[in-house]
TORPA-4810 file (N, C-alpha, C, O; in nm, 3 decimals):
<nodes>
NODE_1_31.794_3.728_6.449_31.815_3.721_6.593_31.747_3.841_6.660_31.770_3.945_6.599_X
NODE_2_31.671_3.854_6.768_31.675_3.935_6.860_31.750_3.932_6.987_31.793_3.834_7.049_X
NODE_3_31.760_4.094_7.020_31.896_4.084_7.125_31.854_4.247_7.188_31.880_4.356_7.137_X
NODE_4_31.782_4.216_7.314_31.759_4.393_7.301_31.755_4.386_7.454_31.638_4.405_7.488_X
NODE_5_31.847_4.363_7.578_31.786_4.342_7.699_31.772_4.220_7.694_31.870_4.147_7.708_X
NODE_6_31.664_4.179_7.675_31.592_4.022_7.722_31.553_4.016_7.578_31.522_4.116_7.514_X
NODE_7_31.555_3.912_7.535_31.544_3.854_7.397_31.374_3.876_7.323_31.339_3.938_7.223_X
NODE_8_31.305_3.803_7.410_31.157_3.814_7.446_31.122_3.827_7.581_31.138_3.737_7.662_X
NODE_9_31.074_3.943_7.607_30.991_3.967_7.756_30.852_4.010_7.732_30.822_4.098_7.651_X
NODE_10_30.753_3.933_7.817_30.659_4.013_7.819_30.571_3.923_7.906_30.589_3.805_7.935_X
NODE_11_30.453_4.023_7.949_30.386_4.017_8.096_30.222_3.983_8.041_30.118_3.990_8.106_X
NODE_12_30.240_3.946_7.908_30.114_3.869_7.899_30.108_3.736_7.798_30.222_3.711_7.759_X
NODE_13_30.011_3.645_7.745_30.023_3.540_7.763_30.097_3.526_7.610_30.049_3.595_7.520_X
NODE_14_30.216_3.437_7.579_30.275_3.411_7.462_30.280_3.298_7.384_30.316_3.191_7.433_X
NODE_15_30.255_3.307_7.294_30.272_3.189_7.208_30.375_3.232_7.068_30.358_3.331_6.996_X
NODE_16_30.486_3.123_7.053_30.561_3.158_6.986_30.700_3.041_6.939_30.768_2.970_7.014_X
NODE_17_30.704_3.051_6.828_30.731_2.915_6.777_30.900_2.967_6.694_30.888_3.007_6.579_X
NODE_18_30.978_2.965_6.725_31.180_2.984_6.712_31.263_2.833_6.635_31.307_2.721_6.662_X
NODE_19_31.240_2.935_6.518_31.361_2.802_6.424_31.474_2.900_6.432_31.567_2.825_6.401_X
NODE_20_31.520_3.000_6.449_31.599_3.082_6.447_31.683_3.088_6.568_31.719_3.004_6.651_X
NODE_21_31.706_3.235_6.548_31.797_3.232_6.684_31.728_3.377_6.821_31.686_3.491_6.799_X
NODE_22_31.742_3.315_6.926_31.670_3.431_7.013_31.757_3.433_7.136_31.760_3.344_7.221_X
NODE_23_31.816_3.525_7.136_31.958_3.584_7.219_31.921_3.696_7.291_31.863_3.787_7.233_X
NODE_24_31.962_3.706_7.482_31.928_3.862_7.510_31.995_3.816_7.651_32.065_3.716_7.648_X
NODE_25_31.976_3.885_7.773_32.004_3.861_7.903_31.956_3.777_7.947_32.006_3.706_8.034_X
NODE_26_31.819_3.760_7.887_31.718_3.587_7.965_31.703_3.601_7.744_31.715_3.695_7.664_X
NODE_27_31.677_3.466_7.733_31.657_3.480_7.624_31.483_3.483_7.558_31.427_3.516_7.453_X
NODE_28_31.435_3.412_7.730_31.229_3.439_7.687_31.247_3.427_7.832_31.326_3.352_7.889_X
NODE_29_31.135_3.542_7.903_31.118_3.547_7.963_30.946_3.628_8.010_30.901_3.731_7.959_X
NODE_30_30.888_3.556_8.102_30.735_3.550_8.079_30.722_3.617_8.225_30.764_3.545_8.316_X
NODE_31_30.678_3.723_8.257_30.593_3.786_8.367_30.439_3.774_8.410_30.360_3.826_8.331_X
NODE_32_30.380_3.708_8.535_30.275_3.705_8.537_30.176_3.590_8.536_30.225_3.480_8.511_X
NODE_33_30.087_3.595_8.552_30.001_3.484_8.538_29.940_3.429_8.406_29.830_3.453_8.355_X
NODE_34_30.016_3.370_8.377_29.970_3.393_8.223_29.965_3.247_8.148_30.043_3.166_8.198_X
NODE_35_29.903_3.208_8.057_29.931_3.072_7.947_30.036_3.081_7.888_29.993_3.153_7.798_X
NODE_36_30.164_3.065_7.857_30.236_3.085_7.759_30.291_2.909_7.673_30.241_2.801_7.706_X
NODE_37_30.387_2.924_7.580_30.342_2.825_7.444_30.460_2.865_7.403_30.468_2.978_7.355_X
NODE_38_30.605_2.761_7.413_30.672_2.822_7.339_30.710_2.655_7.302_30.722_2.555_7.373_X
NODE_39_30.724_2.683_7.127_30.831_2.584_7.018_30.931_2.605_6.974_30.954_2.704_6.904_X
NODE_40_31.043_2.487_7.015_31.155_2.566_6.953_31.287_2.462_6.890_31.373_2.399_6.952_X
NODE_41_31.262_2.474_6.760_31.436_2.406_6.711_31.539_2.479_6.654_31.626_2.463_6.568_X
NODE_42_31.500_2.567_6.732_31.637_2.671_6.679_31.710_2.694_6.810_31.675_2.613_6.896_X
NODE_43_31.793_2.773_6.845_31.904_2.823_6.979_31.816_2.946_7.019_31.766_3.041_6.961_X
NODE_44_31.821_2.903_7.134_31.811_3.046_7.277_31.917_3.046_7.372_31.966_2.950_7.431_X
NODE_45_31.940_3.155_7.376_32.072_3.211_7.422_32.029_3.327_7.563_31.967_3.431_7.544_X
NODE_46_32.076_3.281_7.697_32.050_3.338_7.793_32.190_3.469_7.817_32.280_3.401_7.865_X
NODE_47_32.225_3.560_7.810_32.343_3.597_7.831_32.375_3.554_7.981_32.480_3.507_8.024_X
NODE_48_32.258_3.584_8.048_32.257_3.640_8.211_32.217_3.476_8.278_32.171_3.469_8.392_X
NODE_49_32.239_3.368_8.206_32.235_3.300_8.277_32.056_3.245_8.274_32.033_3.124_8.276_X
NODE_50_31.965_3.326_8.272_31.873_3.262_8.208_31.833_3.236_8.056_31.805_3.332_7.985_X
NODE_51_31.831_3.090_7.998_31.773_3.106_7.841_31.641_3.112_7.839_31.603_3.195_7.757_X
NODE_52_31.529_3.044_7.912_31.336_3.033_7.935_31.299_3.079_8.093_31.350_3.018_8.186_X
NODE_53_31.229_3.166_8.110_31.175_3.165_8.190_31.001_3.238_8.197_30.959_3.353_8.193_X
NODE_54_30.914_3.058_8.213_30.830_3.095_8.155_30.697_3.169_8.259_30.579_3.185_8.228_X
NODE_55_30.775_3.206_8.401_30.649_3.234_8.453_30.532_3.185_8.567_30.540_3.068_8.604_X
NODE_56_30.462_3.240_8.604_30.304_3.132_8.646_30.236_3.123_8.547_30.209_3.220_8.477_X
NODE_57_30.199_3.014_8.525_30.061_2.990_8.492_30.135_2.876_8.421_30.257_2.857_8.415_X
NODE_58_30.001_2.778_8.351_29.960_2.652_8.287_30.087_2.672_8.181_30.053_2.773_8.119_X
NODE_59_30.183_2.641_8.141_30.328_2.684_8.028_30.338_2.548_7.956_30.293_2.446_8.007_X
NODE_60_30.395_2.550_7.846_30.380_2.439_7.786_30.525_2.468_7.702_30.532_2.566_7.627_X
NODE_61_30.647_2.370_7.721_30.778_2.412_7.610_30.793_2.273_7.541_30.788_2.156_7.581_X
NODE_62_30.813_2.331_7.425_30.823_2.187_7.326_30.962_2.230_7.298_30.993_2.344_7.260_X
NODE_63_31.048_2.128_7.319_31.200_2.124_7.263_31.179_2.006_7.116_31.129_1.894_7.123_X
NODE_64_31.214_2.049_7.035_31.189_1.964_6.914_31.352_1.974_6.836_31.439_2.053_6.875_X
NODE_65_31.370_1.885_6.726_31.494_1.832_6.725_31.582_1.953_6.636_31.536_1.998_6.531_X
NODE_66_31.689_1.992_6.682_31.785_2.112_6.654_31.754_2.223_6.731_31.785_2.337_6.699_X
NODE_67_31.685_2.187_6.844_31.721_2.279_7.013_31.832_2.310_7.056_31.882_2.231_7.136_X
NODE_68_31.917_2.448_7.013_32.022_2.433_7.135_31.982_2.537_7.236_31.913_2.637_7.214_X
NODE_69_32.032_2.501_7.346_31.978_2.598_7.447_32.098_2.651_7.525_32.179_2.560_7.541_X
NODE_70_32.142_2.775_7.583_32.195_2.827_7.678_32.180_2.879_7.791_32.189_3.001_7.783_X
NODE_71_32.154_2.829_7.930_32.124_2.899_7.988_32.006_2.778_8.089_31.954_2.678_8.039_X
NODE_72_31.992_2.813_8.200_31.894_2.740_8.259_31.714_2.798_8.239_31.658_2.907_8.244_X
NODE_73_31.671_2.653_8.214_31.509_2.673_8.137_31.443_2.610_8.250_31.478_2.506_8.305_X
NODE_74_31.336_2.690_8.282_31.238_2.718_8.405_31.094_2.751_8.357_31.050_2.842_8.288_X
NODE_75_31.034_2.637_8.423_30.841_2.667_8.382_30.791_2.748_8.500_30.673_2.782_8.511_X
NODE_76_30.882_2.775_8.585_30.812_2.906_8.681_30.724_2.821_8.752_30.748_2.701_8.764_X
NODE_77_30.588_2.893_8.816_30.507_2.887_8.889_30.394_2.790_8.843_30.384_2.793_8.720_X
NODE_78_30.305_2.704_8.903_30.239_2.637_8.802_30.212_2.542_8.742_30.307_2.473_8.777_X
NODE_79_30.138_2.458_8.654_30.158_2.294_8.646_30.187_2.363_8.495_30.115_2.438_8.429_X
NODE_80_30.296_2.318_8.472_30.417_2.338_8.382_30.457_2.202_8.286_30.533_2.117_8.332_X
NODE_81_30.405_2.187_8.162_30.528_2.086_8.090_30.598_2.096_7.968_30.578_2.170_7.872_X
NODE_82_30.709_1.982_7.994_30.826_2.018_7.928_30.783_1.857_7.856_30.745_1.752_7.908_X
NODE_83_30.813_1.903_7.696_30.774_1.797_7.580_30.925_1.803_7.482_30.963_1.908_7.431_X
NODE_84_30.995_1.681_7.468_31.091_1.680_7.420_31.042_1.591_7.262_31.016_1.471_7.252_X
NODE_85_31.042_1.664_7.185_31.020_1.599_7.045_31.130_1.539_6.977_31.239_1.585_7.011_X
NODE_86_31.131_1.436_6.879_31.231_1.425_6.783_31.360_1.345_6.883_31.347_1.243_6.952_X
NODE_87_31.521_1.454_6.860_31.627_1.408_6.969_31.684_1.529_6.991_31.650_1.643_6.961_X
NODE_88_31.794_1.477_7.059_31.872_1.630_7.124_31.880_1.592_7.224_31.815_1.497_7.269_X
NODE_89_31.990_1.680_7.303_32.037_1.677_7.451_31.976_1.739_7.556_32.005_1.859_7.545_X
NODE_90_31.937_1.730_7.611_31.909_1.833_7.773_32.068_1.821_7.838_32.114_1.728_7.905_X
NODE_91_32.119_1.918_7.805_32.282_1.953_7.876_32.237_2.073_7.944_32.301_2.164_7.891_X
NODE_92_32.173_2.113_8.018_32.131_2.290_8.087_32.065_2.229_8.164_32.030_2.111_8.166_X
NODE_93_32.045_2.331_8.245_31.963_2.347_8.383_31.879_2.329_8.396_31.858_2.431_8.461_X
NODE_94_31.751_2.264_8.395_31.595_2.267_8.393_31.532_2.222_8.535_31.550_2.121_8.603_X
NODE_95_31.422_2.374_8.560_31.348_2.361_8.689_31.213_2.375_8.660_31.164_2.398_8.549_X
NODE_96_31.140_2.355_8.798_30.991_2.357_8.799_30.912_2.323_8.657_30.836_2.399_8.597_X
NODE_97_30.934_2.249_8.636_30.831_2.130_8.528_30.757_2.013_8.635_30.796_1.956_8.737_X
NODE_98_30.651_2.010_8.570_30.532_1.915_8.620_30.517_1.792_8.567_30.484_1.699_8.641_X
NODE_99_30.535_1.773_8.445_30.546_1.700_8.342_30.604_1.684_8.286_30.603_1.791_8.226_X
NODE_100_30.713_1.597_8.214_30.772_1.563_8.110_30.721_1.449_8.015_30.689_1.340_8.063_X
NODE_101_30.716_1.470_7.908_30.723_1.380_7.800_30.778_1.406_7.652_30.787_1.510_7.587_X
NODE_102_30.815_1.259_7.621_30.931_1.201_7.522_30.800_1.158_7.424_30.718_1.071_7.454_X
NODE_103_30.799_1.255_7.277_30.741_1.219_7.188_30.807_1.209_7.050_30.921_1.255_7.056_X
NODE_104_30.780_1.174_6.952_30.850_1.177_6.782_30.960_1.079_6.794_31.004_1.077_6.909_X
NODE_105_31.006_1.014_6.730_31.129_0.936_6.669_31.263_1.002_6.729_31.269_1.119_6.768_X
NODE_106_31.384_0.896_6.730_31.459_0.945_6.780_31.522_0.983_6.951_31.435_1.018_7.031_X
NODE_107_31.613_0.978_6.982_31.672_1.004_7.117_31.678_1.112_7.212_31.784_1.174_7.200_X
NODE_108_31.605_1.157_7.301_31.647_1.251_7.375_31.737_1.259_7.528_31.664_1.267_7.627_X
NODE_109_31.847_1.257_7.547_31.933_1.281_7.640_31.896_1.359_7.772_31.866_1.479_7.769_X
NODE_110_31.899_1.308_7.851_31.914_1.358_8.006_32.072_1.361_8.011_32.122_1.248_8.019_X
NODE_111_32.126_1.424_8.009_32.263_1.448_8.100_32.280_1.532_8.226_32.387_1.531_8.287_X
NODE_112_32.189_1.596_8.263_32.204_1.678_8.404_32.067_1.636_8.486_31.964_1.595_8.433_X
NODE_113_32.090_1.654_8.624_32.015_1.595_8.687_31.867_1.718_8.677_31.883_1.837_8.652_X
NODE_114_31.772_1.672_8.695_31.626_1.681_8.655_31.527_1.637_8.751_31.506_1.517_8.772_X
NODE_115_31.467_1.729_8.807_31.322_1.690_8.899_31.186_1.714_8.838_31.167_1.810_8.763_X
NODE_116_31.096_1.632_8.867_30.987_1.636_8.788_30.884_1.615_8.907_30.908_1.525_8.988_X
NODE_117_30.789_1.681_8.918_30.681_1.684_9.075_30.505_1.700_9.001_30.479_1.775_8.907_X
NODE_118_30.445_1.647_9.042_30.331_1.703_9.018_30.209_1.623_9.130_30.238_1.564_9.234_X
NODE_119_30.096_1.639_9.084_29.999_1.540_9.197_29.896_1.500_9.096_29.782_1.546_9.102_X
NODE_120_29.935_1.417_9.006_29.834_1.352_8.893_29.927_1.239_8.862_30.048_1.264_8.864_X
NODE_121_29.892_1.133_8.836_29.950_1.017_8.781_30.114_0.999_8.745_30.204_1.037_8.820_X
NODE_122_30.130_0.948_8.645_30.258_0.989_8.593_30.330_1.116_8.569_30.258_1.208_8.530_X
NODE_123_30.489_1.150_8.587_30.540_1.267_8.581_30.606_1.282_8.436_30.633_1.392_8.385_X
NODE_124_30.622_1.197_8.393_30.721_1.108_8.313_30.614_1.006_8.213_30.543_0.914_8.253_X
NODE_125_30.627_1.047_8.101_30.590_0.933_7.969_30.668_0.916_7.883_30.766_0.988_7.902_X
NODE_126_30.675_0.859_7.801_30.804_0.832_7.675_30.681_0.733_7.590_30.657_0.613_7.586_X
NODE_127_30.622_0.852_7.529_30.584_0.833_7.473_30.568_0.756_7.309_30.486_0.684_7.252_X
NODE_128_30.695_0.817_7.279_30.741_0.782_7.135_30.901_0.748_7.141_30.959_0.765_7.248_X
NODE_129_30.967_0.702_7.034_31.135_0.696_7.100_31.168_0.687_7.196_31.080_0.669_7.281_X
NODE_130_31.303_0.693_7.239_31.364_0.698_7.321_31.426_0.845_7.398_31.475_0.949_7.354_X
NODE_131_31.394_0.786_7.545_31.423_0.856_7.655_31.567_0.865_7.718_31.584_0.823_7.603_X
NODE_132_31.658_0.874_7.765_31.818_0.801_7.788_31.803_0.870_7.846_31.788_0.983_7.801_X
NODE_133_31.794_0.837_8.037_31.851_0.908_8.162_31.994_0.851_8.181_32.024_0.736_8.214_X
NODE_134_32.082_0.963_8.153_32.226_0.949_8.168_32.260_1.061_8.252_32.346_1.145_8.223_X
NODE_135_32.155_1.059_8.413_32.209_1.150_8.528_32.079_1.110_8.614_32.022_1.002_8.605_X
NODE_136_32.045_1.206_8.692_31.956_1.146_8.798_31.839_1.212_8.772_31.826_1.333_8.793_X
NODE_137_31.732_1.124_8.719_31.574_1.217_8.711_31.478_1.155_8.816_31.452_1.038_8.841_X
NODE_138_31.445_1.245_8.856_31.365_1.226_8.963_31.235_1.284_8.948_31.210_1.397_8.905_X
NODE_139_31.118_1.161_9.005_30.992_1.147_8.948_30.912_1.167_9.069_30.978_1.151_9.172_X
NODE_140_30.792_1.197_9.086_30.749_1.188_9.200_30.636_1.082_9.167_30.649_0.980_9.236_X
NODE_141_30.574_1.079_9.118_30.436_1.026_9.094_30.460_0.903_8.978_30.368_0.840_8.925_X
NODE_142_30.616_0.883_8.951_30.622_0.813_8.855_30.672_0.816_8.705_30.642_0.907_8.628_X
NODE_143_30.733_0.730_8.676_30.763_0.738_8.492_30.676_0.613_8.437_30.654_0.506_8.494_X
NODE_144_30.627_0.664_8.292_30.569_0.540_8.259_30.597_0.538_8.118_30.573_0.641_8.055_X
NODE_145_30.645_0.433_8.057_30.691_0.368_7.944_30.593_0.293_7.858_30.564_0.176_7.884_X
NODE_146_30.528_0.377_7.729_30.443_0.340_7.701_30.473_0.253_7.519_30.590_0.242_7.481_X
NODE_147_30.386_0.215_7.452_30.416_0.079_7.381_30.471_0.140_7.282_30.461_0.065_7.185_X
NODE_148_30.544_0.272_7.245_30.573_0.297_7.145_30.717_0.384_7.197_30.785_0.452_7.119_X
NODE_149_30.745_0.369_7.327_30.781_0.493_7.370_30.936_0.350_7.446_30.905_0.237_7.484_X
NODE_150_31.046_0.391_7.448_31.176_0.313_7.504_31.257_0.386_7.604_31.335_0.474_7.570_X
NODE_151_31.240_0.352_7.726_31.338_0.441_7.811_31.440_0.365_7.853_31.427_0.246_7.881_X
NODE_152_31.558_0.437_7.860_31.712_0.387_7.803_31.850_0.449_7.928_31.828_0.524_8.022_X
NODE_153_31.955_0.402_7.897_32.056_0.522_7.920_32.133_0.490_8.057_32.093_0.403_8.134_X
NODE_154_32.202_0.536_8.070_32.273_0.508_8.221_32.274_0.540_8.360_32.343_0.489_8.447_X
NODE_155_32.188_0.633_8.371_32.156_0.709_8.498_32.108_0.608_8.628_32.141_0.493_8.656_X
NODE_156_32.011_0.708_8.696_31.900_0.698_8.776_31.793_0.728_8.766_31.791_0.851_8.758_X
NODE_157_31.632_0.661_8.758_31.557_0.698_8.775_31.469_0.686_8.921_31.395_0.596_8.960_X
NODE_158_31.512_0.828_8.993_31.448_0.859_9.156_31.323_0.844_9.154_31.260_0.949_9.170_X
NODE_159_31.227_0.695_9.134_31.103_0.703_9.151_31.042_0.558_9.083_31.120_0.485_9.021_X
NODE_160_30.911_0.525_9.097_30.835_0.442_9.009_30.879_0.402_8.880_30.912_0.507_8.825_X
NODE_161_30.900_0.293_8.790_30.904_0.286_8.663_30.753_0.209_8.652_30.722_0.153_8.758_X
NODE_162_30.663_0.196_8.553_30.605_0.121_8.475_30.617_0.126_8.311_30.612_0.217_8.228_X
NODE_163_30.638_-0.053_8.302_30.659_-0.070_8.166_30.557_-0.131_8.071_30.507_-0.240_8.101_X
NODE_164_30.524_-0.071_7.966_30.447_-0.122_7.916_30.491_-0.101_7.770_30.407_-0.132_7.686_X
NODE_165_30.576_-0.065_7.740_30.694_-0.030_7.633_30.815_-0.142_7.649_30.820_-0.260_7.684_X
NODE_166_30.907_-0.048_7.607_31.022_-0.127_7.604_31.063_-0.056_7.727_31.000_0.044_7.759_X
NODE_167_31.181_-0.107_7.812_31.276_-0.071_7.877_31.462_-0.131_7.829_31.493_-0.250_7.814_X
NODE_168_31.518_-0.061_7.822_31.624_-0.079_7.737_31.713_-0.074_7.791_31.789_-0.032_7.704_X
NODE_169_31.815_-0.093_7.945_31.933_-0.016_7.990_32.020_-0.026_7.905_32.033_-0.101_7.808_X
NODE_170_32.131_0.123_7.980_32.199_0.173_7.913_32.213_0.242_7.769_32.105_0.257_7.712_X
NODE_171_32.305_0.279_7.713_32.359_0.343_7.577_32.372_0.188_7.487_32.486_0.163_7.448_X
NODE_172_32.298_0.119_7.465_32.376_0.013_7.363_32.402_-0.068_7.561_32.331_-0.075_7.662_X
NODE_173_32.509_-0.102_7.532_32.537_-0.181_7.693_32.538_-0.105_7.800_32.555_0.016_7.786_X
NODE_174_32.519_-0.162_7.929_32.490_-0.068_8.049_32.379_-0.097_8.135_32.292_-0.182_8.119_X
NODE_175_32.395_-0.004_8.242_32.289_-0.050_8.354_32.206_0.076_8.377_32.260_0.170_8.435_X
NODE_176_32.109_0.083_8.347_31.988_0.197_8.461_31.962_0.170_8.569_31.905_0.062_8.585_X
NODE_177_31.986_0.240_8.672_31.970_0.231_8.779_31.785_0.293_8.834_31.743_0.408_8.821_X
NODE_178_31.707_0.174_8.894_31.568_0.242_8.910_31.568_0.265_9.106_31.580_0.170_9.182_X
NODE_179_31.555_0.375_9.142_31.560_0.409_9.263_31.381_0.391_9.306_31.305_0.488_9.313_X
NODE_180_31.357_0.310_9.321_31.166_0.293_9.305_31.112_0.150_9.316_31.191_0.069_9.364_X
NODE_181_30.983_0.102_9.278_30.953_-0.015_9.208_30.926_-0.007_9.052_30.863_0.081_8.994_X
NODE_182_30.974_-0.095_9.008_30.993_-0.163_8.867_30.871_-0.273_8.863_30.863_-0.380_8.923_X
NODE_183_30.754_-0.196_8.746_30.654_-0.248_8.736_30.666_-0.328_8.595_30.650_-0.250_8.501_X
NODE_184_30.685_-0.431_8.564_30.676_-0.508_8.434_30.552_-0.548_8.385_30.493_-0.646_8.432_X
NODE_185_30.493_-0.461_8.268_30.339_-0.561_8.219_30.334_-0.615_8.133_30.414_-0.600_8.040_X
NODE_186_30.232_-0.699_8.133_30.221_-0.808_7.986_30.303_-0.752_7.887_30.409_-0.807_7.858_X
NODE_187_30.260_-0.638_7.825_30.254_-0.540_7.712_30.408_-0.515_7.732_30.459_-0.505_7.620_X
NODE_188_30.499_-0.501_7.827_30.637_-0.427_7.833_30.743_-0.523_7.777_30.741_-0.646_7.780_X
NODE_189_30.834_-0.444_7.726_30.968_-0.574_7.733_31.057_-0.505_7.778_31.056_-0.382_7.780_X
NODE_190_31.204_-0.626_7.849_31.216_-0.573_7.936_31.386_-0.666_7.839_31.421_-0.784_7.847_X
NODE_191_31.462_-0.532_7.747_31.566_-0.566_7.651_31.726_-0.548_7.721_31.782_-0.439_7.732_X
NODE_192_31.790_-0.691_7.767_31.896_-0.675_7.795_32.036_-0.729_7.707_32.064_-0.843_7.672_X
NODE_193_32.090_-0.637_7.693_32.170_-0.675_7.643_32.299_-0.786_7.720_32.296_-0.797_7.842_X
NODE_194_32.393_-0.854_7.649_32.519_-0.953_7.693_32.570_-0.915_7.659_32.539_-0.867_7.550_X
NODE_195_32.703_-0.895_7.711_32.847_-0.891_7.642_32.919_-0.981_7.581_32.940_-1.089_7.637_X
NODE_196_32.951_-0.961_7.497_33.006_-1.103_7.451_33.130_-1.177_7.480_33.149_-1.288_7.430_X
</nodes>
């Protein structure tokens, strides 16, 4: 573990990859204009209320599967994305991301509400596995569901869907709510379950 002040601080560009554990007042925290690169399936631990904070510039966070996080995670300034590998929860705070995408096998959880902004195409891919908005994510430019990729879960999605994947509501049974237009293509399916 490191624990010294701020877990990781520093004011130039980082790359750095945490199966372990990284604990401090912010647990990463990035000053400056900078590239930074962080991987992580291990725990970061914010004491102070921040666990990531990555900064300006181009940031890239891969949450991959045995992420726990404490603390609210922030791409700062910047066209910023957030890549959820494998599964795991998003239960924390997450701001200023540009991008999200759902890659590797397996489930990743939305449980807290989530904004996603950028000015390029889609905000939102699901790429691989499953996606489960079980709170309100909000898209600007769009989510798009691609042929390998299943978005799921109980929430809201504040924006565009296109399917060209699966679309799946709910946990197993249930309704997604799409706050947008719902684009269905050849290529999409569109899996509802009955109750019996």
């Amino acid at each position: 573990a490191i624990d010294c002040g701020n877990g990781i601080y520093t004011f130039y560009g980082l790359s750095v990859t945490n199966t372990g554990t990284i604990q401090g007042k912010a647990g990463i925290r990035c000053v400056g204009n900078t590239v930074d690169t962080v991987t992580n399936s291990g725990t970061i631990i914010g004491t102070d209320g921040t666990a990531i904070n990555l900064g300006n510039g181009a940031d890239t966070l891969t949450l991959q599967t045995g992420s726990q996080i404490t603390g609210t995670v922030s791409g700062g300034g910047g066209a910023d994305a957030l890549i959820l590998d494998g599964l795991g929860t998003v239960n924390f705070n997450v701001a200023a991301f540009e991008k999200l995408t759902k890659t590797g096998l397996g489930t990743w959880s939305l449980t807290t509400n989530f904004t996603v902004t950028n000015v390029a195409q889609a905000d939102v891919s699901v790429d691989e596995g499953v996606l489960a908005v079980n709170n309100t994510l909000t898209v600007t430019n769009g989510l798009q569901a691609n042929p390998s990729g299943t978005l799921a879960g109980t929430g809201t999605v504040a924006g565009n869907v296109l399917n060209r994947g699966t679309v799946a509501p709910g946990n197993s049974i249930g309704v997604l709510n799409i706050a947008g237009n719902y684009t269905q293509t050849a290529a999409g399916t569109l899996a509802v379950e009955a109750k019996g």
